[in-house]
Residue, then its C-alpha position, 0 to 999 in steps of 0.5 A: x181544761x179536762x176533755x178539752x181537746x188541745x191544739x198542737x202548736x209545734x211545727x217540726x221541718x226536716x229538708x235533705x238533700x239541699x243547697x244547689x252547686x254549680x251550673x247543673x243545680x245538683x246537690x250536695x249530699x251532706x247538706x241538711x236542714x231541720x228545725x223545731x218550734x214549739x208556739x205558744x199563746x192564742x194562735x201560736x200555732x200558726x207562728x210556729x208553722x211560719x217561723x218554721x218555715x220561713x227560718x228553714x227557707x231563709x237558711x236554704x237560700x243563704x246555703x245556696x248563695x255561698x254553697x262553698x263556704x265552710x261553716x264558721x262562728x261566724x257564718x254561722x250567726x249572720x244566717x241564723x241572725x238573718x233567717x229568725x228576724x225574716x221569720x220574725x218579720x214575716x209572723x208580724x206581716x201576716x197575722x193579726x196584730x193581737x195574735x202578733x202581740x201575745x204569741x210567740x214561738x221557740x225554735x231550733x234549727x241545724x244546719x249540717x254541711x259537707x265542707x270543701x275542707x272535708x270536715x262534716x259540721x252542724x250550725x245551730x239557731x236557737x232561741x227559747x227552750x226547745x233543745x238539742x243535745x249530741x250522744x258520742x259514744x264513751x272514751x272508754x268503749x262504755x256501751x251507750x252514748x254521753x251528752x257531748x253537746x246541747x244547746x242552752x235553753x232559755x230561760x227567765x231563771x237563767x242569770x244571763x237571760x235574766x240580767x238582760x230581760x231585767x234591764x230591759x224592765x220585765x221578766x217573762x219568756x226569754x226568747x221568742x219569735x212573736x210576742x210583740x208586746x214583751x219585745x219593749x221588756x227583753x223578750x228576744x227573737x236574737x237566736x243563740x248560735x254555735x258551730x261543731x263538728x260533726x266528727x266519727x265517735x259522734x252519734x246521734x242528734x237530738x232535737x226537741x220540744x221541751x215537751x220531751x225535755x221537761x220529764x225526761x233528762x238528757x242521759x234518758x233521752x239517749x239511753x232510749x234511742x241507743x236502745x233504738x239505734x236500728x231506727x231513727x223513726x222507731x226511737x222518735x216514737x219511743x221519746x214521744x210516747x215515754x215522756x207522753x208517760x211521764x206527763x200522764x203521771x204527773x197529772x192530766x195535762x200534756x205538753x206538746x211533744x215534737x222529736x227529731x233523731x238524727x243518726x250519724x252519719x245520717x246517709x245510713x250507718x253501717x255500724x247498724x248492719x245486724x243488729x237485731x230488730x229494736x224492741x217494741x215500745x210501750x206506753x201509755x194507752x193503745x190509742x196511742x199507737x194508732x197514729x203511728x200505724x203501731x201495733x200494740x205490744x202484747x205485755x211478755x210476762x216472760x222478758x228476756x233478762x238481756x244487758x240491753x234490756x237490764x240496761x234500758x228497760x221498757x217504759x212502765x205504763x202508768x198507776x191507774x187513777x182512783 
């Protein structure tokens, strides 16, 4: 309702460095985990923070009990298939049996590793619409990065999700972690899993709420963080407040929006030495900033007409409302 204020339901983790080796217990530098999950419902908050959690942890505890053994298809489905049902398992032990019943949460989470073999790969866990996507730079030496991976949201209007949710006799929310009493009619906590390299043309990871998705396409979303490219944090925040933005032009009501930007390799990159500092970002009103402990840009009536600017322009403010 308008003036209502709104419970954040998403829950985003990162853990780096993990994944203990050997008998000193020192760690693997390439080994990282994150995830995000967006809840849903009366409660999902809460759903969302232990599904997160306990799916981050459960992948912790896998890694280190095999830290030598190369990411695979395989591998890669037995963990995330065990780390989403402990965290479905864990979410119907400790809540209430009606908040169980009719929330839920989505959820994606990635596992970076540094293999014995040394390839760099990523293992992903989804289930649900919060999506990931991997901007590569353009066989053509085209400036800007192209999508060369996502996952693939689920969705109800998917023909695969909805043949199976169909036959199980309802047609609601696809997958989740949570809502019990859908469970009986299709809706799945079975993460979608794949397994990629990570290789040197690859660079940037995406990870996000469909908060973020749901205004602003893929090809969007990379064109703002190579225009932030000098910092992971900075281009975080530019995603949030552009598709706050975008949201606000539609209508009063704003989704959710939780973002992670990885840089590869995420160490630091020293392709990113002596580039100028990223421009300031703008958005919908100045209170915005002030979570981010941002100041608010004074608007430039005479912007530089540069290619980067041409290319990736500032994010308008909004048509005030009549």
């Amino acid at each position: 309702m308008p003036g209502t204020p709104k419970v954040n339901q998403d829950y985003g983790f990162v853990m780096y460095p993990v994944v203990p080796c050997g008998t000193d217990s020192t760690f693997r530098v390439g080994t990282l985990i994150a995830g995000i999950f967006d809840g849903h419902g009366k409660g999902g908050e809460s759903i969302s923070r232990i599904a997160a959690l306990k799916v981050g942890r459960s992948l912790e505890l896998s890694m280190a009990d095999t830290p030598s053994k190369p990411l695979g298809v395989r591998i890669a489905q037995l963990r995330f298939e065990k780390a989403f049902e402990f965290a479905e398992a864990c979410v119907k032990e400790l809540l209430p049996a009606d908040v169980y019943a009719c929330a839920g949460t989505t959820g994606t989470a990635i596992v970076i590793h540094d293999d014995d073999d040394g390839v760099r790969r990523m293992a992903v866990g989804h289930v649900g619409d919060s999506r990931l996507i991997r901007g590569s730079v353009q066989p053509d030496g085209t400036e800007g990065w192209i999508v060369t991976a996502r996952t693939r949201d689920h969705k109800p209007s998917d023909p695969e999700e909805r043949a199976r949710i169909e036959k199980a006799g309802g047609l609601a929310v696809a997958r989740a972690i949570g809502d019990g009493e859908m469970k009986t009619v299709g809706v799945s906590a079975v993460p979608s899993t794949m397994c990629i390299p990570l290789r040197e043309e690859d660079k940037v990871l995406v990870i996000a709420s469909d908060g973020l998705w749901e205004h602003l396409s893929d090809e969007e979303v990379l064109a703002f963080c190579y225009r932030y490219r000098a910092d992971a944090s900075l281009a975080a925040k530019a995603l949030v407040l552009e598709a706050a933005r975008a949201w606000y032009e539609k209508g009063t009501y704003r989704d959710d929006i939780t973002v992670c930007v990885f840089f590869l390799p995420f160490e630091g990159s020293p392709a990113v030495v002596g580039l100028p500092p990223p421009p300031p970002i703008s958005s919908v009103l100045p209170e915005h900033y002030v979570q981010f402990g941002i100041e608010w840009p004074q608007r430039n009536t005479t912007r530089s007409s540069s290619s980067d600017d041409a290319e990736f322009p500032t994010p308008r403010a909004p048509t005030p409302r009549a």
